[in-house]
PyMOL Python script that loads the backbone (N, CA, C, O; Angstrom):
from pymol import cmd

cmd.read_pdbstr("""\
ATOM      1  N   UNK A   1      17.001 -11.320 -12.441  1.00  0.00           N
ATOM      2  CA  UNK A   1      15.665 -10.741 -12.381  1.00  0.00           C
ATOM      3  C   UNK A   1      14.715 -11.744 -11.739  1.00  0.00           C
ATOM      4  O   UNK A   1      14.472 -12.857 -12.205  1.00  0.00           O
ATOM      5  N   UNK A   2      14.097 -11.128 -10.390  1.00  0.00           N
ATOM      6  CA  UNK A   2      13.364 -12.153 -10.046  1.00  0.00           C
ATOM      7  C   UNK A   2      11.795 -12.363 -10.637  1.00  0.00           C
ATOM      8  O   UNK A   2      11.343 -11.652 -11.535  1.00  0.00           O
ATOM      9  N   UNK A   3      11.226 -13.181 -10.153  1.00  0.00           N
ATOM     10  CA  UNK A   3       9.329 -13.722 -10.469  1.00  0.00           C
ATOM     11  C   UNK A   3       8.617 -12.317 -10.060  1.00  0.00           C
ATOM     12  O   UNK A   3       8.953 -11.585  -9.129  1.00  0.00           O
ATOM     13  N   UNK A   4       7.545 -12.117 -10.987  1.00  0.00           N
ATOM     14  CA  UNK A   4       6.545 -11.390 -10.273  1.00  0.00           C
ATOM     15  C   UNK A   4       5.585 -12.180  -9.944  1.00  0.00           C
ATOM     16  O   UNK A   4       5.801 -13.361 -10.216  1.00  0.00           O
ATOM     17  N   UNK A   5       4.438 -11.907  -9.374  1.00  0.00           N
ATOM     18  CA  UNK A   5       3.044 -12.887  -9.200  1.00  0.00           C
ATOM     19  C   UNK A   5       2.298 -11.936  -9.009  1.00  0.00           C
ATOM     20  O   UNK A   5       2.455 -11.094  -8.125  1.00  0.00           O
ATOM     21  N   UNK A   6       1.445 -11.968  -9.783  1.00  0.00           N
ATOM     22  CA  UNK A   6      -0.047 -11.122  -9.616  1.00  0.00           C
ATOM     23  C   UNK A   6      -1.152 -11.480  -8.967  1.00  0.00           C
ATOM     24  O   UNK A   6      -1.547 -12.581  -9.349  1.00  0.00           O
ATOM     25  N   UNK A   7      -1.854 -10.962  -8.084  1.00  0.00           N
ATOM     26  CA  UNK A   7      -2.592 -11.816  -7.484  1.00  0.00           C
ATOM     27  C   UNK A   7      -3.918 -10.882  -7.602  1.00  0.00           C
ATOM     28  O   UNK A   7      -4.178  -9.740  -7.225  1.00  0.00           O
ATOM     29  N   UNK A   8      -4.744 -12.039  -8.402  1.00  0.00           N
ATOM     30  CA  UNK A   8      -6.469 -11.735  -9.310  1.00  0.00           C
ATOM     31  C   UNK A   8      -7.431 -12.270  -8.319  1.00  0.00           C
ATOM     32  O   UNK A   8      -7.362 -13.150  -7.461  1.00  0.00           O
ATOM     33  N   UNK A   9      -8.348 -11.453  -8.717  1.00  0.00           N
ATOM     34  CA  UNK A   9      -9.748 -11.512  -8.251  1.00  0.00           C
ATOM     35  C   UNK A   9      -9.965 -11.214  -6.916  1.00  0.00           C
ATOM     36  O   UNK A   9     -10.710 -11.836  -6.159  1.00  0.00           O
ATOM     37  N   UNK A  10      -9.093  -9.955  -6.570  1.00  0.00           N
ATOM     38  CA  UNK A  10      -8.964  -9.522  -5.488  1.00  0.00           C
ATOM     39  C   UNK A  10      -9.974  -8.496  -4.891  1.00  0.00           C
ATOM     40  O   UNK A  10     -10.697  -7.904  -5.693  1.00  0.00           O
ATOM     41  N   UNK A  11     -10.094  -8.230  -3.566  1.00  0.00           N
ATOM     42  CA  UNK A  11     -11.644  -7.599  -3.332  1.00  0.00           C
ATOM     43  C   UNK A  11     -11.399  -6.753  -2.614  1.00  0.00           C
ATOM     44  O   UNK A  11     -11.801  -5.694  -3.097  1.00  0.00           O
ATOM     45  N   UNK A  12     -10.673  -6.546  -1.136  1.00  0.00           N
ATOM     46  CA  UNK A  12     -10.264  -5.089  -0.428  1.00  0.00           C
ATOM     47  C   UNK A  12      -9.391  -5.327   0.303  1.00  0.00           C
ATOM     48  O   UNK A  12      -9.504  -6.419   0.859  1.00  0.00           O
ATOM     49  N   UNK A  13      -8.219  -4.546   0.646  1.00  0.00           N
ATOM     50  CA  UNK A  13      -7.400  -4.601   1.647  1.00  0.00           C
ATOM     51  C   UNK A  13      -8.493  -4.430   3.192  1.00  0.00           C
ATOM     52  O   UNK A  13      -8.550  -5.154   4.187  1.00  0.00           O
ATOM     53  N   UNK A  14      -9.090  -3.437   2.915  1.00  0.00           N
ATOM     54  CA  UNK A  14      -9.913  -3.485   4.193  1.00  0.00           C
ATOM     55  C   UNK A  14     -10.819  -4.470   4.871  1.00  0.00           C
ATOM     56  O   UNK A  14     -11.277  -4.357   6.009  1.00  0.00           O
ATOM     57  N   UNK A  15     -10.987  -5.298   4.156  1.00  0.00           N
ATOM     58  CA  UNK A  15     -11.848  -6.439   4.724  1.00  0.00           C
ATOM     59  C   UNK A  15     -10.143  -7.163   5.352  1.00  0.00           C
ATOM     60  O   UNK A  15      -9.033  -7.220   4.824  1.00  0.00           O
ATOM     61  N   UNK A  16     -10.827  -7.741   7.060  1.00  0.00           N
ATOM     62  CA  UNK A  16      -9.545  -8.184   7.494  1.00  0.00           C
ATOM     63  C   UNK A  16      -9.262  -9.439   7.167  1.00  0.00           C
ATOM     64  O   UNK A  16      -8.058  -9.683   7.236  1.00  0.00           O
ATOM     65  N   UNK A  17     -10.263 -10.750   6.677  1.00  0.00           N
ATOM     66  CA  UNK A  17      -9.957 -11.806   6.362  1.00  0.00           C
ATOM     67  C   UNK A  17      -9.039 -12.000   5.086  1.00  0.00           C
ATOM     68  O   UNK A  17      -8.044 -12.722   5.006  1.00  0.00           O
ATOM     69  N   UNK A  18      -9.614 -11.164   4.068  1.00  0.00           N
ATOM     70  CA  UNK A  18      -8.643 -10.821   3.046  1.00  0.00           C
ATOM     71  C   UNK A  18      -7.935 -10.114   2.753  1.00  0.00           C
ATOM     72  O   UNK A  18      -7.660  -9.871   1.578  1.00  0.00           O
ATOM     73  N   UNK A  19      -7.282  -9.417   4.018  1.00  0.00           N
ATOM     74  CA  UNK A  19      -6.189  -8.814   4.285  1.00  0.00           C
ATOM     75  C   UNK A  19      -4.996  -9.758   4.462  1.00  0.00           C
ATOM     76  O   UNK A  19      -3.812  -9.702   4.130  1.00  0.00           O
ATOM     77  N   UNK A  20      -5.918 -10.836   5.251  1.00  0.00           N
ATOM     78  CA  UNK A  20      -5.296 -11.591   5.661  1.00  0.00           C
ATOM     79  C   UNK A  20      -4.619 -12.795   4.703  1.00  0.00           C
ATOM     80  O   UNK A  20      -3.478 -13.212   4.904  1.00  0.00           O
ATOM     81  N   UNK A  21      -5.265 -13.163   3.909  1.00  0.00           N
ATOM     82  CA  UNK A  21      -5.095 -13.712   2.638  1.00  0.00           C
ATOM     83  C   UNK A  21      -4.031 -12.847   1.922  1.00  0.00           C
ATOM     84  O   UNK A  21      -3.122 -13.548   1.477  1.00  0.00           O
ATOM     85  N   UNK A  22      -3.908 -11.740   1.723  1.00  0.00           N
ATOM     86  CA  UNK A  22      -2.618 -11.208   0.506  1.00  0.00           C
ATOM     87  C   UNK A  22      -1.865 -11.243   1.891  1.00  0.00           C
ATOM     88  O   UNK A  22      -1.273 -12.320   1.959  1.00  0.00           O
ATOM     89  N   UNK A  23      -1.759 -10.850   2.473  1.00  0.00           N
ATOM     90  CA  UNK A  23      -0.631 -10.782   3.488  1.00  0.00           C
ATOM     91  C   UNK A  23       0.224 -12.256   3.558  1.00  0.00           C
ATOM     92  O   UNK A  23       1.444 -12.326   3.709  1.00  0.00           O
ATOM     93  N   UNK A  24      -0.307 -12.926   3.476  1.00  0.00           N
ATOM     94  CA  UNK A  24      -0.018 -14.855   3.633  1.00  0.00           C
ATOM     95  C   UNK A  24       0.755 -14.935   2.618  1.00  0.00           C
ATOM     96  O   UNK A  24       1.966 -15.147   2.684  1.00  0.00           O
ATOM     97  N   UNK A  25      -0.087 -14.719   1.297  1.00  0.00           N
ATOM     98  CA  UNK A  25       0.451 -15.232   0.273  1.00  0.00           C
ATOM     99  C   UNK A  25       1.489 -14.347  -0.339  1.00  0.00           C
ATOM    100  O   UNK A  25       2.327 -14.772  -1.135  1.00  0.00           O
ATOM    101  N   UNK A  26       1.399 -12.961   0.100  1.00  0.00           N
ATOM    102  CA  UNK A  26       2.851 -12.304   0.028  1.00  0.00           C
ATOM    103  C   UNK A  26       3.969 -12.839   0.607  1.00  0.00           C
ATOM    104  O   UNK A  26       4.909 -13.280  -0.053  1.00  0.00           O
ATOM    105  N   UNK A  27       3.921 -12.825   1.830  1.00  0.00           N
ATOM    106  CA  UNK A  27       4.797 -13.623   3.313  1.00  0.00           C
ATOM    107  C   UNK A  27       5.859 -15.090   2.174  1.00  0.00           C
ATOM    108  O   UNK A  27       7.043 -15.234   1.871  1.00  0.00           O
ATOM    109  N   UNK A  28       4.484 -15.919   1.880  1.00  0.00           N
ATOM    110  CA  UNK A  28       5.171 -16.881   1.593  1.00  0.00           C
ATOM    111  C   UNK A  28       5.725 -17.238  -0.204  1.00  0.00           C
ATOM    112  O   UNK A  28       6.254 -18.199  -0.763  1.00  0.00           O
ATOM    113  N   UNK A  29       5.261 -15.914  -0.618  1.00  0.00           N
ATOM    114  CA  UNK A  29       6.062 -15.554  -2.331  1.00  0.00           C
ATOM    115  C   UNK A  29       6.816 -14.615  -1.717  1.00  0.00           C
ATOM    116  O   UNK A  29       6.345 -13.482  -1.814  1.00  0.00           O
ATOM    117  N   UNK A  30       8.178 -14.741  -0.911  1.00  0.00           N
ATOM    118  CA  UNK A  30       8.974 -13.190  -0.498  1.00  0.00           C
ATOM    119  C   UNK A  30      10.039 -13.124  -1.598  1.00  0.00           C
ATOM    120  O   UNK A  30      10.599 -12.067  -1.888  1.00  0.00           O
ATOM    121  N   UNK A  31      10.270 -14.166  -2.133  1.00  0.00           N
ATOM    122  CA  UNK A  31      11.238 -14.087  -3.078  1.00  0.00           C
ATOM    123  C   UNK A  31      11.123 -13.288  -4.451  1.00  0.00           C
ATOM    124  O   UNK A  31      12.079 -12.840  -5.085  1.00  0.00           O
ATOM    125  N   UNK A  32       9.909 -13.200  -4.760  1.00  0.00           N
ATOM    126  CA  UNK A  32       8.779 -13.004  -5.809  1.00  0.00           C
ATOM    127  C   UNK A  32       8.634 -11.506  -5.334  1.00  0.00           C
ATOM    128  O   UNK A  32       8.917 -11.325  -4.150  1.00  0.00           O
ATOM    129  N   UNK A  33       8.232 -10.383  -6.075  1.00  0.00           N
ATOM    130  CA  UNK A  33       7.988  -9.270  -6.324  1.00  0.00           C
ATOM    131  C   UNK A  33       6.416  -9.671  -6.684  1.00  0.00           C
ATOM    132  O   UNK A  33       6.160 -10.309  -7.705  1.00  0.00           O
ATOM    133  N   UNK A  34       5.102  -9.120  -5.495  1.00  0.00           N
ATOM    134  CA  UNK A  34       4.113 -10.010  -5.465  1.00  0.00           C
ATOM    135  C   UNK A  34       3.120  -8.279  -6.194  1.00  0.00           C
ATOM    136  O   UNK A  34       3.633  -7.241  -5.776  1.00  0.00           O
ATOM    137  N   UNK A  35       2.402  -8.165  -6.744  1.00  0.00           N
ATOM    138  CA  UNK A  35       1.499  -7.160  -7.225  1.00  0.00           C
ATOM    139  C   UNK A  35      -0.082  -7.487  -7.067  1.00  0.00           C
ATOM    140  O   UNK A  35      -0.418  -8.610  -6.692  1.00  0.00           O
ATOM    141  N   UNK A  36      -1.127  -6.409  -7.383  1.00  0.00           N
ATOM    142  CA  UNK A  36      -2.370  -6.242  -6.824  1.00  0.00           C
ATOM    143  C   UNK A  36      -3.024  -5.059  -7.355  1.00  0.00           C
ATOM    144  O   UNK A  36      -2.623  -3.901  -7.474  1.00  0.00           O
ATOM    145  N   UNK A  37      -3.935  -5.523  -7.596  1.00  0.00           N
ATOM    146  CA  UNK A  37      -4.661  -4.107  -8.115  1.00  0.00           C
ATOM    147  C   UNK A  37      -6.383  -4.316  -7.314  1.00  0.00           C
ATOM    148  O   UNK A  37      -7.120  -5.298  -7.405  1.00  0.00           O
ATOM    149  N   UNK A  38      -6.653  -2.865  -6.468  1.00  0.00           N
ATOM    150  CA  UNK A  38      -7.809  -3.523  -5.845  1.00  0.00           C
ATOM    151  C   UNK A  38      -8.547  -2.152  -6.086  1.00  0.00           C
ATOM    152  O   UNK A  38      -7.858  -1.385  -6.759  1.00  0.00           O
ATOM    153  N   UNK A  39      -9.901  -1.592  -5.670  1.00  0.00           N
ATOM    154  CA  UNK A  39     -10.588  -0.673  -6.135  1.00  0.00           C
ATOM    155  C   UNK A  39     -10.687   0.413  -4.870  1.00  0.00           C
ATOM    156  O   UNK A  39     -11.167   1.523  -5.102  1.00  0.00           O
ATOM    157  N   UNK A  40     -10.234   0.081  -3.552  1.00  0.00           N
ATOM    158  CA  UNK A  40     -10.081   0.619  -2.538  1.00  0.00           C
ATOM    159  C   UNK A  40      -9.637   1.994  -3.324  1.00  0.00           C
ATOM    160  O   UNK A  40      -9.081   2.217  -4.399  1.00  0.00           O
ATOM    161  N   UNK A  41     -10.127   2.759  -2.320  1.00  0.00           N
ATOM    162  CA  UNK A  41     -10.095   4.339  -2.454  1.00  0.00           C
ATOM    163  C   UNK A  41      -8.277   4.797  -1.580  1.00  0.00           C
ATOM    164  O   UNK A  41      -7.394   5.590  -1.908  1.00  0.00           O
ATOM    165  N   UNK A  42      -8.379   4.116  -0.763  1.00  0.00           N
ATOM    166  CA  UNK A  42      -7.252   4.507  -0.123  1.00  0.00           C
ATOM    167  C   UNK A  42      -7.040   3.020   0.602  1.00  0.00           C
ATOM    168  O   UNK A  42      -7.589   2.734   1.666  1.00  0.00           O
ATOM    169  N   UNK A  43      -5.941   1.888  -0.314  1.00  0.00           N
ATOM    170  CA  UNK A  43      -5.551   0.881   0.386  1.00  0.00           C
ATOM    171  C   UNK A  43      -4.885   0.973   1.428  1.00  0.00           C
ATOM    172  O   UNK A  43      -4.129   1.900   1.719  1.00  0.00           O
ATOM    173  N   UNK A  44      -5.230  -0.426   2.355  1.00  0.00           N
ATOM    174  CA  UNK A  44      -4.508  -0.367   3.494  1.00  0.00           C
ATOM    175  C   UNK A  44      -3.113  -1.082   3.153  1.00  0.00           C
ATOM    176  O   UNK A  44      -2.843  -1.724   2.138  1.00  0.00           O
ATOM    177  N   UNK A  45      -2.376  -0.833   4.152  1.00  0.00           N
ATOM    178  CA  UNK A  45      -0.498  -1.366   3.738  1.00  0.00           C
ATOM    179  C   UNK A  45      -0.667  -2.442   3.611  1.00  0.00           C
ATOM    180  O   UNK A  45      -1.418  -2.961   4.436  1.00  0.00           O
ATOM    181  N   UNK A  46      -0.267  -3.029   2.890  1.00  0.00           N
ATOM    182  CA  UNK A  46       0.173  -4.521   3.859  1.00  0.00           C
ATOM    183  C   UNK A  46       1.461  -4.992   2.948  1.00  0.00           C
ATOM    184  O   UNK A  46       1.616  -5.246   1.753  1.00  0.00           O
ATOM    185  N   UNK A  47       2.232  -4.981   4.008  1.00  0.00           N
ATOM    186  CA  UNK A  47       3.778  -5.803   4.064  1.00  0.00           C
ATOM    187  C   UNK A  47       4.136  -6.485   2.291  1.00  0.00           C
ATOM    188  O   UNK A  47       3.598  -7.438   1.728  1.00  0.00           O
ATOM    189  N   UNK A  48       5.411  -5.402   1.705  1.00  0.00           N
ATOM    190  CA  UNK A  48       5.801  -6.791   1.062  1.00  0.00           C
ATOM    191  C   UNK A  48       4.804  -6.813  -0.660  1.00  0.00           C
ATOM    192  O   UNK A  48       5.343  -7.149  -1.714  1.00  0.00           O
ATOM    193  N   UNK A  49       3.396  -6.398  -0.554  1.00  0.00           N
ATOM    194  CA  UNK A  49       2.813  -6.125  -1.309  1.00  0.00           C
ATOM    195  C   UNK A  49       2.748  -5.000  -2.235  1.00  0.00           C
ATOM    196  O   UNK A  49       2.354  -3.964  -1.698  1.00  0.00           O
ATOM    197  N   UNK A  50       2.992  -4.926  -3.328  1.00  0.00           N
ATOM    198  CA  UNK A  50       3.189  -3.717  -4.585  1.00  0.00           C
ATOM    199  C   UNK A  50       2.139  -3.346  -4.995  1.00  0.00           C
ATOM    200  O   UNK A  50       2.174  -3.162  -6.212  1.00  0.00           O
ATOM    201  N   UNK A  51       0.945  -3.091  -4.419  1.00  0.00           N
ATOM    202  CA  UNK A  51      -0.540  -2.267  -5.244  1.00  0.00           C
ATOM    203  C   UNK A  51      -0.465  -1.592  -6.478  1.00  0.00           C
ATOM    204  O   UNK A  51      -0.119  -0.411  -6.438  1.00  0.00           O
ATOM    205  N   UNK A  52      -0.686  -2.037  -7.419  1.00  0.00           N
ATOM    206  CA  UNK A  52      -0.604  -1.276  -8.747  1.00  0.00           C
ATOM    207  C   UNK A  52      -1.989  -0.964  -9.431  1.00  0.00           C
ATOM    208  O   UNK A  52      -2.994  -1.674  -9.391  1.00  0.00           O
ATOM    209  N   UNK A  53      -1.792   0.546 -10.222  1.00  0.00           N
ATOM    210  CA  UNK A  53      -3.672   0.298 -10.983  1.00  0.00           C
ATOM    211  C   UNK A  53      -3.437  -0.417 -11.834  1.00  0.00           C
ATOM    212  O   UNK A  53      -3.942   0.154 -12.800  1.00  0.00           O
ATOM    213  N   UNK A  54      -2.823  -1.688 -12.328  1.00  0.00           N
ATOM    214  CA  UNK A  54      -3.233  -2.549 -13.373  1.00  0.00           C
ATOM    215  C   UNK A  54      -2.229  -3.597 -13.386  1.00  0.00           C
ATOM    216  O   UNK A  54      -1.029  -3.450 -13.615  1.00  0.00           O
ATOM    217  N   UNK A  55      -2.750  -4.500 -13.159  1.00  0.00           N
ATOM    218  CA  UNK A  55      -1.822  -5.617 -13.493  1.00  0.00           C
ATOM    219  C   UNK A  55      -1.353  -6.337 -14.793  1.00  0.00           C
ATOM    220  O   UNK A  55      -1.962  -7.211 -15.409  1.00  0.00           O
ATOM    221  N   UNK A  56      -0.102  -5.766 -15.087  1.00  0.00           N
ATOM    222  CA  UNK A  56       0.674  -6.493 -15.990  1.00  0.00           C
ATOM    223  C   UNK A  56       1.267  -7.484 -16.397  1.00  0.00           C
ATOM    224  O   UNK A  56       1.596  -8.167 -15.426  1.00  0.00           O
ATOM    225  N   UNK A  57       1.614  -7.975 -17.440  1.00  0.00           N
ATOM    226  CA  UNK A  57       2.409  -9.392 -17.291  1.00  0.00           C
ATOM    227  C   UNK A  57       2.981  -9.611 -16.295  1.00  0.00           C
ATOM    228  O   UNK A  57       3.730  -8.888 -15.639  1.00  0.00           O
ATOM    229  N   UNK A  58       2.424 -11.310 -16.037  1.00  0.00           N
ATOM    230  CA  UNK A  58       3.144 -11.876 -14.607  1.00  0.00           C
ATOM    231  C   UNK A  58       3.785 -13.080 -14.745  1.00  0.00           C
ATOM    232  O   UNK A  58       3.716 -13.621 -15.848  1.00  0.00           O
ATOM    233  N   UNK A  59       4.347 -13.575 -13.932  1.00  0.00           N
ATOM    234  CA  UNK A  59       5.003 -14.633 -14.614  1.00  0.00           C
ATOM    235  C   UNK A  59       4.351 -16.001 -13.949  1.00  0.00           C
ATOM    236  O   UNK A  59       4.594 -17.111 -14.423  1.00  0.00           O
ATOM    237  N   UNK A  60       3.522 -15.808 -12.835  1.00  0.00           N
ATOM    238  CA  UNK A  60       2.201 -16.811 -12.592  1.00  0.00           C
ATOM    239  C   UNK A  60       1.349 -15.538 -11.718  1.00  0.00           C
ATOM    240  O   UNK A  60       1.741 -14.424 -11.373  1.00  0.00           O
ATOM    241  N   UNK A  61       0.072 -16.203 -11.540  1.00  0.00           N
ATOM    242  CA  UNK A  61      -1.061 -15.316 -11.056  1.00  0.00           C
ATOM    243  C   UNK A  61      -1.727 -16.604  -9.915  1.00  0.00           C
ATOM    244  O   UNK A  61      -1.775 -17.829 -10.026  1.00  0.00           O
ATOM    245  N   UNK A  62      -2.122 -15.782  -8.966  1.00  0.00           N
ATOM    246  CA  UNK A  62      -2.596 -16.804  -7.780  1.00  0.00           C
ATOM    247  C   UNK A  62      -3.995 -15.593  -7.726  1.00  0.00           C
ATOM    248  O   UNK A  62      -3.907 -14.369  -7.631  1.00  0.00           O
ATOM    249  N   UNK A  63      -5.547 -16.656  -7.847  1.00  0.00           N
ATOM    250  CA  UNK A  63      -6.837 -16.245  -8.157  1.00  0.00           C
ATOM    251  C   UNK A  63      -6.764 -16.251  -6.359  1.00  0.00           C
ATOM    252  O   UNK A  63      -6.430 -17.265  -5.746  1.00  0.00           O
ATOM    253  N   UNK A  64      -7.134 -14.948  -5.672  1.00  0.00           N
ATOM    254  CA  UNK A  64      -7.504 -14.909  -4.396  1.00  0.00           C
ATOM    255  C   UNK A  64      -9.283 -14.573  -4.133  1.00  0.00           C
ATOM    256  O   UNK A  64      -9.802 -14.340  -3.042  1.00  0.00           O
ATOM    257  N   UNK A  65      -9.740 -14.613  -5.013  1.00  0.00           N
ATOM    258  CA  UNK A  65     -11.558 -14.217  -5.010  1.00  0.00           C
ATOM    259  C   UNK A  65     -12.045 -15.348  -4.574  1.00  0.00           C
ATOM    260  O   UNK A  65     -11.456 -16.426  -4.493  1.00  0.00           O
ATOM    261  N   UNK A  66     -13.212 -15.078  -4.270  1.00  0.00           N
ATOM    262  CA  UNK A  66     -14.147 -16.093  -3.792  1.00  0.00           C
ATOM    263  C   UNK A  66     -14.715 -17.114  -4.967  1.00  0.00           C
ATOM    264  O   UNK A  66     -15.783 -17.701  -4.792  1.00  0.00           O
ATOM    265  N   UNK A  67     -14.020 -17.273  -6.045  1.00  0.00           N
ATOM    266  CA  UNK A  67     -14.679 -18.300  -6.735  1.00  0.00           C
ATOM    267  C   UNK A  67     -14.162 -19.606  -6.399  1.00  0.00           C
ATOM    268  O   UNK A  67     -14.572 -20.722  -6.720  1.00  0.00           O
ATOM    269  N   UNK A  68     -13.029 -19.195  -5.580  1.00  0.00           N
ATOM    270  CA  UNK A  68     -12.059 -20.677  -4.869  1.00  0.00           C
ATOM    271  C   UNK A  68     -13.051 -21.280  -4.001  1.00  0.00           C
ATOM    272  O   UNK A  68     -13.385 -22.423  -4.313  1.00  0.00           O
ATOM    273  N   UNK A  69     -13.762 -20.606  -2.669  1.00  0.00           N
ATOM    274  CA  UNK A  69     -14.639 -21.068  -2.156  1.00  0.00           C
ATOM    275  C   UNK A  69     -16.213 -21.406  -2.745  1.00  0.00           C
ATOM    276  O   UNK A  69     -17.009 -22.118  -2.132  1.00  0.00           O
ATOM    277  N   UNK A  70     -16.422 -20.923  -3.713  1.00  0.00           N
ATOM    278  CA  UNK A  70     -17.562 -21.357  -4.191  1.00  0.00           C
ATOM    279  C   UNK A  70     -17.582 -22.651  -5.052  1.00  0.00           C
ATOM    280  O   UNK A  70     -18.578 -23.350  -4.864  1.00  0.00           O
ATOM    281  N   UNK A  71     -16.679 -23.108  -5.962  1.00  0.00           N
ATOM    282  CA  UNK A  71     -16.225 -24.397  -6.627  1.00  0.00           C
ATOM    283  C   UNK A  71     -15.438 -25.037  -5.936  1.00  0.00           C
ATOM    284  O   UNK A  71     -15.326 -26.180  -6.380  1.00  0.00           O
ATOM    285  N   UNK A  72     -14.766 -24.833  -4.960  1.00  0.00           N
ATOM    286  CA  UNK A  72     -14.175 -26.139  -3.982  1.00  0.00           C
ATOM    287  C   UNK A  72     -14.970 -27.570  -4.125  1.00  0.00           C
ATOM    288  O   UNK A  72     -14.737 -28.484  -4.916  1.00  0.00           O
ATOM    289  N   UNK A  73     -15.897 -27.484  -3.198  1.00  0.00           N
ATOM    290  CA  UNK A  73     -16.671 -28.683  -2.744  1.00  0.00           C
ATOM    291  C   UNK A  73     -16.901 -29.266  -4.025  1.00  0.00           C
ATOM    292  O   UNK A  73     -16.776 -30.490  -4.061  1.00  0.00           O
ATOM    293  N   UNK A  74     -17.317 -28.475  -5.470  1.00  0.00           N
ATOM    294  CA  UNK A  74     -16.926 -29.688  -6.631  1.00  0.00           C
ATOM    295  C   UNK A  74     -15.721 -30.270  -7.103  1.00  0.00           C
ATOM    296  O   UNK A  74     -15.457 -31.343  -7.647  1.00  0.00           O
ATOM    297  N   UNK A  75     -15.073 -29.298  -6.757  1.00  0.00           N
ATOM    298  CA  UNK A  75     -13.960 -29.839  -6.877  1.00  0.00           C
ATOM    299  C   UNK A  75     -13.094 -31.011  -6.548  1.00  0.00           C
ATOM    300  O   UNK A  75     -12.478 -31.729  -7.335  1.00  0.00           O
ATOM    301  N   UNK A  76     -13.172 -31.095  -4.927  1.00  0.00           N
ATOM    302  CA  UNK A  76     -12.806 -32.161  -3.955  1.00  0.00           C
ATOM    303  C   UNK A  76     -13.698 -33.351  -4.647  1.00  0.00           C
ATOM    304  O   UNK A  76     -13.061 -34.363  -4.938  1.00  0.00           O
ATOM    305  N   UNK A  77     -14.816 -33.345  -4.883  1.00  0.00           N
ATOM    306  CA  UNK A  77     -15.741 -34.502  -5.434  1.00  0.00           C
ATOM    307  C   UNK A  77     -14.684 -34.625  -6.382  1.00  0.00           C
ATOM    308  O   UNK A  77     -14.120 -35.697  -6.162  1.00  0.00           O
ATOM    309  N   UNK A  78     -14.312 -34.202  -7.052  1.00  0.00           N
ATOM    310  CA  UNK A  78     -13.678 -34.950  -8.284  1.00  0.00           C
ATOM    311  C   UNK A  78     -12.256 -35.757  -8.170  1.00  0.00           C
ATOM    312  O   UNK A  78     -11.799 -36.596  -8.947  1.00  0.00           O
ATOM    313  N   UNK A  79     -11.763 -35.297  -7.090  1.00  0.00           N
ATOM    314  CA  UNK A  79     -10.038 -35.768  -6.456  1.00  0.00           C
ATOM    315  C   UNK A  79     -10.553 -37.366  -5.925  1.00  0.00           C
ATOM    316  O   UNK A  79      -9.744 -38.133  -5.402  1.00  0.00           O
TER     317      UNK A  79
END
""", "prot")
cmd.dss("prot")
cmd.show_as("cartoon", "prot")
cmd.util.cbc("prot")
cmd.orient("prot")
């Protein structure tokens, strides 16, 4: 039985930058059975990715929202 990974704080398939983002991080979890739950009315495909209405136990979760870019720069201060 392989990994799932859920991937939180997700915002639209239709926006292309963060299309571009699950697409990546699907690509490079291929081994992994990768899931998503987004509010899109009618998601767009993308490769590899399992859209579900709710994300269930996972066995790690990768945060794709913008709170990564907003706490970075404190972050790096602290490294």
């Amino acid at each position: 039985m392989g990994l799932t990974i859920g991937l939180v704080n997700t915002y639209s398939t239709l926006n292309i930058g963060d299309a571009a983002i699950y697409s990546a991080l699907t690509a490079l979890a291929s081994e992994a059975e990768v899931v998503a739950q987004f509010q899109d009315s009618v998601p767009d495909y993308i490769p590899g990715l399992q859209i579900v209405p709710q994300i269930r136990h996972c066995d790690a979760y990768i945060s794709v929202g913008g709170d990564i870019f907003t706490h970075i720069p404190q972050i790096l201060k602290q490294i």
